[in-house]
Backbone as XML, in Angstrom:
<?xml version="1.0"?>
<chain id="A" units="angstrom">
  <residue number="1" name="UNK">
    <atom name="N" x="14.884" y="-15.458" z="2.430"/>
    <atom name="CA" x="14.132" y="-16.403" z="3.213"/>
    <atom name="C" x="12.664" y="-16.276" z="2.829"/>
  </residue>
  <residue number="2" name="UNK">
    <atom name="N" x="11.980" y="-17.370" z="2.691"/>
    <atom name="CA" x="10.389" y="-17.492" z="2.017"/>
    <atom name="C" x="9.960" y="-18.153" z="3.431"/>
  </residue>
  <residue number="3" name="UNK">
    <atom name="N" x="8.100" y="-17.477" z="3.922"/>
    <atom name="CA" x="7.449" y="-17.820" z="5.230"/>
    <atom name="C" x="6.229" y="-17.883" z="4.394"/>
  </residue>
  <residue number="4" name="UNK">
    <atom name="N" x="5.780" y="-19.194" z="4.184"/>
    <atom name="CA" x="4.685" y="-19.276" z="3.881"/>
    <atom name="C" x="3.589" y="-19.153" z="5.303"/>
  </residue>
  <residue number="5" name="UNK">
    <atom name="N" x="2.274" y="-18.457" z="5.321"/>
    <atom name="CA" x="1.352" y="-18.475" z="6.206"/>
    <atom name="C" x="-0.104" y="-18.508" z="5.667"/>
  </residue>
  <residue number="6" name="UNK">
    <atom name="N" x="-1.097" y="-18.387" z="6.598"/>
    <atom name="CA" x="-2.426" y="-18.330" z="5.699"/>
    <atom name="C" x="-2.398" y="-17.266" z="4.637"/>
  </residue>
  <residue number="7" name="UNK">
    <atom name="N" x="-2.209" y="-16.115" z="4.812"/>
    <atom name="CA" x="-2.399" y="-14.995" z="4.466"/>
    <atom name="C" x="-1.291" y="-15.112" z="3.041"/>
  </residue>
  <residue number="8" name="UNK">
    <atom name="N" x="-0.493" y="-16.067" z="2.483"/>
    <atom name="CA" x="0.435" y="-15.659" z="1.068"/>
    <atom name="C" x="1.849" y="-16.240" z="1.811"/>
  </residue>
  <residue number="9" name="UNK">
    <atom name="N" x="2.375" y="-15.874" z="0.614"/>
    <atom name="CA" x="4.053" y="-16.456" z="0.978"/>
    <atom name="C" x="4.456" y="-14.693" z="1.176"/>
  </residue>
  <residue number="10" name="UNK">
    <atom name="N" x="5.226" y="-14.609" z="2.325"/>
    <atom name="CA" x="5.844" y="-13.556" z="2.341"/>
    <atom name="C" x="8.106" y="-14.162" z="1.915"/>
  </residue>
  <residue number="11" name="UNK">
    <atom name="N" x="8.570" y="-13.144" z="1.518"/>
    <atom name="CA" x="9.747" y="-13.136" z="1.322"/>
    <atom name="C" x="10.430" y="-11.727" z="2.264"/>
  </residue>
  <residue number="12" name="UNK">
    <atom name="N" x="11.705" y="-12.434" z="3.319"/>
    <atom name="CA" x="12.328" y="-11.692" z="3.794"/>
    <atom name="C" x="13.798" y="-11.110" z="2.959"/>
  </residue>
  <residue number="13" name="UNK">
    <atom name="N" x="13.499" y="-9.776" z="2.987"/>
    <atom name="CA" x="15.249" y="-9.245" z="1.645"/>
    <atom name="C" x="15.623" y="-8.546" z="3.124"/>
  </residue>
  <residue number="14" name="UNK">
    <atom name="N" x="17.296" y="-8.581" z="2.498"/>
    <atom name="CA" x="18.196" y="-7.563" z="3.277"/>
    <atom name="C" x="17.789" y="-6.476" z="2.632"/>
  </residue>
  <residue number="15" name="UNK">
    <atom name="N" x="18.064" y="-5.236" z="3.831"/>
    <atom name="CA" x="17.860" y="-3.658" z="3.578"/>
    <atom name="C" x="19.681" y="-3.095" z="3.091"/>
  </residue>
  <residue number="16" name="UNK">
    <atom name="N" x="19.379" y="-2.168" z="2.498"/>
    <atom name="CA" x="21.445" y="-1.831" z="2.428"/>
    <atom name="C" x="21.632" y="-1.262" z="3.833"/>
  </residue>
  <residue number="17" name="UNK">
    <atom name="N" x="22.912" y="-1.310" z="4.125"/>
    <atom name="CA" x="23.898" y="-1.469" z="5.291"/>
    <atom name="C" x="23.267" y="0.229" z="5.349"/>
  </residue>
  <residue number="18" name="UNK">
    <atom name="N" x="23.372" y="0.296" z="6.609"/>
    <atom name="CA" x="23.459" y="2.047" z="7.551"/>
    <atom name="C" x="23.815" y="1.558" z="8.688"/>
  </residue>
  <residue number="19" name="UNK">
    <atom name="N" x="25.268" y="2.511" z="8.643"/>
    <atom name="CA" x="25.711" y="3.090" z="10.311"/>
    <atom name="C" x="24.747" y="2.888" z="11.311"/>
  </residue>
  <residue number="20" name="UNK">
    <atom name="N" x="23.891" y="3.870" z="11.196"/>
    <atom name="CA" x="22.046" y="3.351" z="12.157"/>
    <atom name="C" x="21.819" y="2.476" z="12.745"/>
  </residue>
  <residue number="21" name="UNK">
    <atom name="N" x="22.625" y="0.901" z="11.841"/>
    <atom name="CA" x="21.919" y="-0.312" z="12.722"/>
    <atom name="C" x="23.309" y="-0.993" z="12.778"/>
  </residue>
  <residue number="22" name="UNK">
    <atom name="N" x="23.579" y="-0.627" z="14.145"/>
    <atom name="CA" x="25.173" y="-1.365" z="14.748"/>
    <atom name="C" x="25.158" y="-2.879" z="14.447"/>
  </residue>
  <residue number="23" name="UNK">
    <atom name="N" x="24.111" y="-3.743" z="14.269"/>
    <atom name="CA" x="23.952" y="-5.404" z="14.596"/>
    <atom name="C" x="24.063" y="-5.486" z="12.813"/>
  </residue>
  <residue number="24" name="UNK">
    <atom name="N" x="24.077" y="-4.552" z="11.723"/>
    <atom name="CA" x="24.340" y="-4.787" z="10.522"/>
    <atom name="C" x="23.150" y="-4.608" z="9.579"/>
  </residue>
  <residue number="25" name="UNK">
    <atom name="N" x="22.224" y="-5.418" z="8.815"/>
    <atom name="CA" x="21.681" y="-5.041" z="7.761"/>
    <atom name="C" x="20.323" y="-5.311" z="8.327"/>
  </residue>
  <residue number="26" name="UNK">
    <atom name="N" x="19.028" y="-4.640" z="7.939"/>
    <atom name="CA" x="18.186" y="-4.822" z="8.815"/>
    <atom name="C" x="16.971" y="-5.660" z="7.776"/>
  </residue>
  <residue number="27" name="UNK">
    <atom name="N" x="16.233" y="-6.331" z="8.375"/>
    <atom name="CA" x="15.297" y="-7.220" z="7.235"/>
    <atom name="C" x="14.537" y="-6.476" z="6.670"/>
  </residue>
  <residue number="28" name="UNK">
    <atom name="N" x="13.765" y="-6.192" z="5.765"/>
    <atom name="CA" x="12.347" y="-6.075" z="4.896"/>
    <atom name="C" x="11.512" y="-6.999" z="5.074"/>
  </residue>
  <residue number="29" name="UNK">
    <atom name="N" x="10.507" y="-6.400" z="4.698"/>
    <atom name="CA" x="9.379" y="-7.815" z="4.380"/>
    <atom name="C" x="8.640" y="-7.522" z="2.959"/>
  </residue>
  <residue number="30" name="UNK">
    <atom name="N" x="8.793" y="-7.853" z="2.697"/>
    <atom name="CA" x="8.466" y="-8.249" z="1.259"/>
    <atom name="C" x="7.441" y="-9.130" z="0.466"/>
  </residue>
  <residue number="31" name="UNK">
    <atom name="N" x="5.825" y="-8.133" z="0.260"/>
    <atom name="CA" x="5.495" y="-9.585" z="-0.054"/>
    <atom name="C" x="5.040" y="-9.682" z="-1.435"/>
  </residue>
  <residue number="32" name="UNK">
    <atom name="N" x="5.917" y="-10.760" z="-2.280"/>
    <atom name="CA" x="5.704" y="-10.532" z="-3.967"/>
    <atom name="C" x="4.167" y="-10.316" z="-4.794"/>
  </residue>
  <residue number="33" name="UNK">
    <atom name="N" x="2.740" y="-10.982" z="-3.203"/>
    <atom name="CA" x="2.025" y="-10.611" z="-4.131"/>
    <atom name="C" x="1.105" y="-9.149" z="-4.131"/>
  </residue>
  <residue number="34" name="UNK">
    <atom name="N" x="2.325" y="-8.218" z="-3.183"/>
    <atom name="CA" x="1.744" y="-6.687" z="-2.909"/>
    <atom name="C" x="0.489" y="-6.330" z="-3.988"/>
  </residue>
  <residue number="35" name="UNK">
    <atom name="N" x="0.804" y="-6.258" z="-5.487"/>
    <atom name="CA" x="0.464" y="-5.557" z="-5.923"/>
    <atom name="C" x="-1.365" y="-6.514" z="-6.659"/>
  </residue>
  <residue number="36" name="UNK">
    <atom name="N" x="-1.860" y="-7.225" z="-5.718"/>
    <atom name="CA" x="-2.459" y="-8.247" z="-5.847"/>
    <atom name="C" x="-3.924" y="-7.825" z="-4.682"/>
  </residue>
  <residue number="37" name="UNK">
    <atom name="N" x="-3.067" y="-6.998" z="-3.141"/>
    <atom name="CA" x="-3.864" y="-6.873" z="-2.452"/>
    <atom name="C" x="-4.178" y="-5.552" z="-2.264"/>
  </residue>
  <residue number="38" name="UNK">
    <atom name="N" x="-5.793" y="-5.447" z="-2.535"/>
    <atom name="CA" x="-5.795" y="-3.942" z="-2.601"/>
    <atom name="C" x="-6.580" y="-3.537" z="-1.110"/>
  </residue>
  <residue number="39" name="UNK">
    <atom name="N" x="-6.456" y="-2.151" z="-0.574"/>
    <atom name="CA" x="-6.747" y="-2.023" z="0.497"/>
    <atom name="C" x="-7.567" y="-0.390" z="0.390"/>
  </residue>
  <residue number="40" name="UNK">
    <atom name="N" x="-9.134" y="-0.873" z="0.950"/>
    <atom name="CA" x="-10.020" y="0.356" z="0.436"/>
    <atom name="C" x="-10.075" y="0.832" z="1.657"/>
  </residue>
  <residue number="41" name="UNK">
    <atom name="N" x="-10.137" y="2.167" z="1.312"/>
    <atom name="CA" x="-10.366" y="3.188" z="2.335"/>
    <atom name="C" x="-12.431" y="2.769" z="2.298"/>
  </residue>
  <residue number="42" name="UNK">
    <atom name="N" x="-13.174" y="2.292" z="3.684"/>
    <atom name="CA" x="-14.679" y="1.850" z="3.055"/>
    <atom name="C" x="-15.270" y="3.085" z="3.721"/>
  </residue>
  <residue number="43" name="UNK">
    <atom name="N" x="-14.696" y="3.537" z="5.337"/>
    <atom name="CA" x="-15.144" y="4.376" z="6.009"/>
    <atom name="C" x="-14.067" y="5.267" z="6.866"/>
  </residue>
  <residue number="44" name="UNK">
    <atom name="N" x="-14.804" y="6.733" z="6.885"/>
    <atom name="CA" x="-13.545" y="7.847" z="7.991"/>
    <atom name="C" x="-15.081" y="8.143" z="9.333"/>
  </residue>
  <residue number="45" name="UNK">
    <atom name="N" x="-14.243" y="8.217" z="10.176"/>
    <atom name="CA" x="-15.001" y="9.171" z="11.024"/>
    <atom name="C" x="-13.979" y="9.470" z="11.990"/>
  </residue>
  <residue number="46" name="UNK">
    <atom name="N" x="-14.487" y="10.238" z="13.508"/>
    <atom name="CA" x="-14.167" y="10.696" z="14.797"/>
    <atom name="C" x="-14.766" y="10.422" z="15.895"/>
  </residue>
  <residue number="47" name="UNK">
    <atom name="N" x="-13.589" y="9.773" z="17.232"/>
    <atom name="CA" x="-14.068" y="9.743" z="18.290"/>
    <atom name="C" x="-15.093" y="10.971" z="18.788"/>
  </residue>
  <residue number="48" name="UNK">
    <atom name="N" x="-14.855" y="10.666" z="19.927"/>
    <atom name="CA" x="-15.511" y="12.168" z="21.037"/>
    <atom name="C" x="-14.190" y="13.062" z="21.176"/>
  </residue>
  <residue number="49" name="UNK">
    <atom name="N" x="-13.089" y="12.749" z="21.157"/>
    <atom name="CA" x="-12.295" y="13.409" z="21.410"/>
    <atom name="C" x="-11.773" y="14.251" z="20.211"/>
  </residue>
  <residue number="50" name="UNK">
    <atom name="N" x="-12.589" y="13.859" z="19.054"/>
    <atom name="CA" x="-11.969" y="14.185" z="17.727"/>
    <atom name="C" x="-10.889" y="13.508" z="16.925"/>
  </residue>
  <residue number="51" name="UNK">
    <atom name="N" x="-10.469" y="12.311" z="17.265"/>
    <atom name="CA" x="-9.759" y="11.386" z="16.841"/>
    <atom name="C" x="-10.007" y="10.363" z="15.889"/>
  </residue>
  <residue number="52" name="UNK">
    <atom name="N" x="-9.475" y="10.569" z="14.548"/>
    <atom name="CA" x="-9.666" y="9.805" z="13.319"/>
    <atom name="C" x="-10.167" y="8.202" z="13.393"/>
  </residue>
  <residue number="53" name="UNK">
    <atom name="N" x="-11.105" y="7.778" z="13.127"/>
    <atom name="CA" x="-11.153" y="6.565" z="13.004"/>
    <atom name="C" x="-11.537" y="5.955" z="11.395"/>
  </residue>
  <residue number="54" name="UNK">
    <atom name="N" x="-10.528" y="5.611" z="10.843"/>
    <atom name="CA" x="-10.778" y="4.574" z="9.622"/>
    <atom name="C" x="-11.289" y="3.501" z="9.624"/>
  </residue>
  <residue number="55" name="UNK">
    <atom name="N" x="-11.993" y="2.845" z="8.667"/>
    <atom name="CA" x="-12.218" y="1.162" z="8.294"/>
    <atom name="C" x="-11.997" y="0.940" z="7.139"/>
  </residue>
  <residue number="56" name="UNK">
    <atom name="N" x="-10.722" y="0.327" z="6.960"/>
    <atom name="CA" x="-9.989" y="-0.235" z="6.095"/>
    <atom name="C" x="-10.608" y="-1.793" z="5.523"/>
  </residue>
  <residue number="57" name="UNK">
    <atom name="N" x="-10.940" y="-2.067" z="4.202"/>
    <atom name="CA" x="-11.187" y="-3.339" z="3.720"/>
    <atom name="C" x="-10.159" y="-3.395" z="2.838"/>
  </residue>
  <residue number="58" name="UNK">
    <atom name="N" x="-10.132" y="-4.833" z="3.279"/>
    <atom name="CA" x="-8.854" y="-5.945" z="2.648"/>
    <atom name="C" x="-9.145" y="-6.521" z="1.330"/>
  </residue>
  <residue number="59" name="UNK">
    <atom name="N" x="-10.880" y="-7.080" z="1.133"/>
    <atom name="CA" x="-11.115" y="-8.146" z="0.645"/>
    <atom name="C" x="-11.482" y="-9.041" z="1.115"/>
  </residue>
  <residue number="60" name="UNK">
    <atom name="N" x="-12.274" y="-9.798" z="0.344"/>
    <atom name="CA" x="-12.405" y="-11.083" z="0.980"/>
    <atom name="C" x="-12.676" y="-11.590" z="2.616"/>
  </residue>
  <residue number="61" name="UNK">
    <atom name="N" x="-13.721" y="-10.309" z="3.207"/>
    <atom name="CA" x="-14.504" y="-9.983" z="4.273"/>
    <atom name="C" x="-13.269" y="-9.555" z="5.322"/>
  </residue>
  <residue number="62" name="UNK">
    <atom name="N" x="-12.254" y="-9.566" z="5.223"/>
    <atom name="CA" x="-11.189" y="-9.054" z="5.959"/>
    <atom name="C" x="-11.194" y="-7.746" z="5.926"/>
  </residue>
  <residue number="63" name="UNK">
    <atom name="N" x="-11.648" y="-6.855" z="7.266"/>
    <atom name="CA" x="-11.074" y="-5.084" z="7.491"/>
    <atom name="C" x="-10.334" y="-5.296" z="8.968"/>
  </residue>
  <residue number="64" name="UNK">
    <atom name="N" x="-9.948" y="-3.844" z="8.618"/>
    <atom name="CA" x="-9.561" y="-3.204" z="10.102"/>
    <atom name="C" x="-10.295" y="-1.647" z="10.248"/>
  </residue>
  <residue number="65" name="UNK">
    <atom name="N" x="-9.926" y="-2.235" z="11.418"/>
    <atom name="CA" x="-10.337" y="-0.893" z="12.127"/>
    <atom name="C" x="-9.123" y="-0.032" z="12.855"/>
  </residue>
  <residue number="66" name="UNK">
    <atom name="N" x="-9.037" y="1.316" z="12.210"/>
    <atom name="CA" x="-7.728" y="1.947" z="12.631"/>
    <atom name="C" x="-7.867" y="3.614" z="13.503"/>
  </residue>
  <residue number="67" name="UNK">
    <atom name="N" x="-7.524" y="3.453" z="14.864"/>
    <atom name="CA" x="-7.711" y="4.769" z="15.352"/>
    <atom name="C" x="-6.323" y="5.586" z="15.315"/>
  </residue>
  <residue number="68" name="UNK">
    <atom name="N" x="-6.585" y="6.415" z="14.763"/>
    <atom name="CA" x="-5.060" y="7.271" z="14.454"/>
    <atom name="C" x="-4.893" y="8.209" z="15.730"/>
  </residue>
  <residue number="69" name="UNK">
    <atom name="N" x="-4.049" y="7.604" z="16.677"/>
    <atom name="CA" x="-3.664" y="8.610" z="17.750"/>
    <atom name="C" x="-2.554" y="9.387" z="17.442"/>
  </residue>
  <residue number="70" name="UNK">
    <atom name="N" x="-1.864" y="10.369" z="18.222"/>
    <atom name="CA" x="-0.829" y="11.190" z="17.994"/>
    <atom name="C" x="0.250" y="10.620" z="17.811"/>
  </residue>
  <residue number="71" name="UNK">
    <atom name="N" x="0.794" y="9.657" z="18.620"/>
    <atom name="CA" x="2.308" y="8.713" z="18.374"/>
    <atom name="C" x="2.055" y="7.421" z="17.912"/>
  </residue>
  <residue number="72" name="UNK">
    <atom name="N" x="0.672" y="7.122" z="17.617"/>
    <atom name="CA" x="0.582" y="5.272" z="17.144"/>
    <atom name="C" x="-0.763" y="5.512" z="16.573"/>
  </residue>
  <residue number="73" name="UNK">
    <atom name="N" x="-0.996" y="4.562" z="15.681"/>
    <atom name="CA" x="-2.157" y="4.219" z="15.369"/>
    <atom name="C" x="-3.155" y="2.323" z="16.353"/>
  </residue>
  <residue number="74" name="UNK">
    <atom name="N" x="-4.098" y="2.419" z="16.655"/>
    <atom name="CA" x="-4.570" y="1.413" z="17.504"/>
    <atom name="C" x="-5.517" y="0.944" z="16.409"/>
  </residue>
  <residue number="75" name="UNK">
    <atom name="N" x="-5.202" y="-0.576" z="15.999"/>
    <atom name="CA" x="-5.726" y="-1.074" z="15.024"/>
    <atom name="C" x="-6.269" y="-2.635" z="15.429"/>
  </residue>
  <residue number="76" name="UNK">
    <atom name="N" x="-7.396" y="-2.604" z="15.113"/>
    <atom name="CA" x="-8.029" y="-4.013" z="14.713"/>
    <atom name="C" x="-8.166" y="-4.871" z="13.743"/>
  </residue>
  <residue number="77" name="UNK">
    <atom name="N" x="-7.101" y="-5.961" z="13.340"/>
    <atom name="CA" x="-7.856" y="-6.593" z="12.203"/>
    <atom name="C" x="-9.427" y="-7.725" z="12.373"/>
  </residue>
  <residue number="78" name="UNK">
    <atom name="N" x="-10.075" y="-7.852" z="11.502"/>
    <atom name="CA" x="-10.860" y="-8.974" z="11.638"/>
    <atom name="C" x="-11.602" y="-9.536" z="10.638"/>
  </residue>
  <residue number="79" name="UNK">
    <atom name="N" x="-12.112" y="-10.691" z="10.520"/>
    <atom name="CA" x="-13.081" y="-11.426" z="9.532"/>
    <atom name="C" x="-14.376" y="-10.830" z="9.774"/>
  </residue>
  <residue number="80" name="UNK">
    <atom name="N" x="-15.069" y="-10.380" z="8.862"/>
    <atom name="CA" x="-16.542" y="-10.230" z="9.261"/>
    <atom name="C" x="-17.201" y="-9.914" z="7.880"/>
  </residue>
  <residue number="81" name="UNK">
    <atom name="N" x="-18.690" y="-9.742" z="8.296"/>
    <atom name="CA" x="-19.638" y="-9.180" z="7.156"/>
    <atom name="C" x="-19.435" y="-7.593" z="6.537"/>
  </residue>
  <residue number="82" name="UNK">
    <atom name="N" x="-19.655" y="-6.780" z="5.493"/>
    <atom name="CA" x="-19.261" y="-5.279" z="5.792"/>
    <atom name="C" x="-20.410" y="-4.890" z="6.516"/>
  </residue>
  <residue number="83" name="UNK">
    <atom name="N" x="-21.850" y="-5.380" z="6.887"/>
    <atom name="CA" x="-22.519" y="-4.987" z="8.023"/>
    <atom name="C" x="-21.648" y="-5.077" z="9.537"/>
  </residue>
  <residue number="84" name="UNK">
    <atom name="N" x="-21.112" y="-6.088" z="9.843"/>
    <atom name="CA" x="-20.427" y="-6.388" z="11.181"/>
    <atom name="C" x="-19.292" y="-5.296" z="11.268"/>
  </residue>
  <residue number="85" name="UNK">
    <atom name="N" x="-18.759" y="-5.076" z="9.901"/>
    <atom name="CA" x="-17.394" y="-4.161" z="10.573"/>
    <atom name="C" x="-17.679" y="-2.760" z="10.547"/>
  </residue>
  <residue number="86" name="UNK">
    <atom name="N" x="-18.675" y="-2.389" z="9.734"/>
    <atom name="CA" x="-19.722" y="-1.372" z="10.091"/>
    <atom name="C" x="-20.065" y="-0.914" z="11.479"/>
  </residue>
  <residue number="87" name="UNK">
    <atom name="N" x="-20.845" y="-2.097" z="11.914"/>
    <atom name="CA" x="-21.267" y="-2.156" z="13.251"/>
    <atom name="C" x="-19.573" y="-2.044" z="14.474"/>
  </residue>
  <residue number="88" name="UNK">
    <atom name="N" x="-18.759" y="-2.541" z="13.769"/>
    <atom name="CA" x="-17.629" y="-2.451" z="14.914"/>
    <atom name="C" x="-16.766" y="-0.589" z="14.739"/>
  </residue>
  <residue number="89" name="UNK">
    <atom name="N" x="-16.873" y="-0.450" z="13.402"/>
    <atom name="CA" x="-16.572" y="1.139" z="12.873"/>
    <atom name="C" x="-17.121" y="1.819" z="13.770"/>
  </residue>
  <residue number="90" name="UNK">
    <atom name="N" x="-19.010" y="1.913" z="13.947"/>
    <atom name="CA" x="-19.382" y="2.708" z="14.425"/>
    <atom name="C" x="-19.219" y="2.727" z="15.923"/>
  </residue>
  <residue number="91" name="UNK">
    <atom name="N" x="-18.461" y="1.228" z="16.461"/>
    <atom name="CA" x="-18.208" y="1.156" z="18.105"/>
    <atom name="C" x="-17.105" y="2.045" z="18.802"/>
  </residue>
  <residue number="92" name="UNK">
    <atom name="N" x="-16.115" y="2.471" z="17.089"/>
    <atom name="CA" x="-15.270" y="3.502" z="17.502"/>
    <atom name="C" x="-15.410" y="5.050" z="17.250"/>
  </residue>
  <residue number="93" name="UNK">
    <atom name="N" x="-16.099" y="5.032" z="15.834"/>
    <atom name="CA" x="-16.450" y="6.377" z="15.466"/>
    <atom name="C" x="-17.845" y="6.801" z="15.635"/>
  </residue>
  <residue number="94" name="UNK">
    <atom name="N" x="-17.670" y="7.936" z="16.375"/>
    <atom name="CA" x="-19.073" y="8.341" z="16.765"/>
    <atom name="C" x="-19.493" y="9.725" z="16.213"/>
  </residue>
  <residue number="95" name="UNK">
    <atom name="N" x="-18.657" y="10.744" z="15.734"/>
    <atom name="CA" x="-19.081" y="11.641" z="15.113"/>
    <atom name="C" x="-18.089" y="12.248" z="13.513"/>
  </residue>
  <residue number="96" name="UNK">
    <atom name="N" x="-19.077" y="12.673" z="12.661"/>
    <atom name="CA" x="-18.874" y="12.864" z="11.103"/>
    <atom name="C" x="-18.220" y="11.687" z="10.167"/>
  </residue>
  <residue number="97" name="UNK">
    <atom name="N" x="-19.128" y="10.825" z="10.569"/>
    <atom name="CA" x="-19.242" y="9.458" z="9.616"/>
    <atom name="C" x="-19.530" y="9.554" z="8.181"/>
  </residue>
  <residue number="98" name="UNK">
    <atom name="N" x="-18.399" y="9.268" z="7.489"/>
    <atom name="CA" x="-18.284" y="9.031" z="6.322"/>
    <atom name="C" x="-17.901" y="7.587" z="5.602"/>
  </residue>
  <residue number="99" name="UNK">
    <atom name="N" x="-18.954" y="7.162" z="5.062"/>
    <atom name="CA" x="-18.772" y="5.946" z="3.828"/>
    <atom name="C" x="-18.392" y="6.237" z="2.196"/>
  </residue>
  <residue number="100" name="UNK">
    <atom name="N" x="-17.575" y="5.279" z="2.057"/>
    <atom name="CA" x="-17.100" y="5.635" z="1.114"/>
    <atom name="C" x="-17.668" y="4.316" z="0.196"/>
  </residue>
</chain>
């Protein structure tokens, strides 16, 4: 199955069969032009609590912002300037800021 959206054509593949998933084969996502989008590590730092905060750039003014908690990561994507996502980085990370 092909889903075109803003973001590229993604393609859905079957996964191989496991016991694991009683309802049968479970989807992938797949997107052919993976090796097209690169994703920079721009900035690391830490909450107050000592909790990792990344800023991930996409390209093409697209980052996120990713706080790595113990069972999930809490992530922001967004459009912006790398001043703006800077400015939103530093709204999460407040101590041992590193740019990369």
């Amino acid at each position: 199955m092909t889903i075109s959206s803003e973001y590229g054509t993604l393609i859905i593949e079957r996964d191989f069969w496991s016991g694991n998933h009683p309802l049968g084969h479970m989807p992938l996502l797949v997107s052919p032009e993976k090796d097209d989008d690169m994703t920079t590590l721009a900035a690391k730092g830490y909450t107050t609590d000592g909790v990792p905060v990344y800023l991930w750039s996409y390209g093409n003014y697209k980052y996120e912002v990713e706080v790595k908690k113990v069972n999930f990561s809490d992530c922001h994507v967004f459009d912006a300037s790398f001043n703006e996502a800077v400015d939103k980085f530093k709204e999460r990370a407040i101590n041992g800021l590193t740019m990369y």
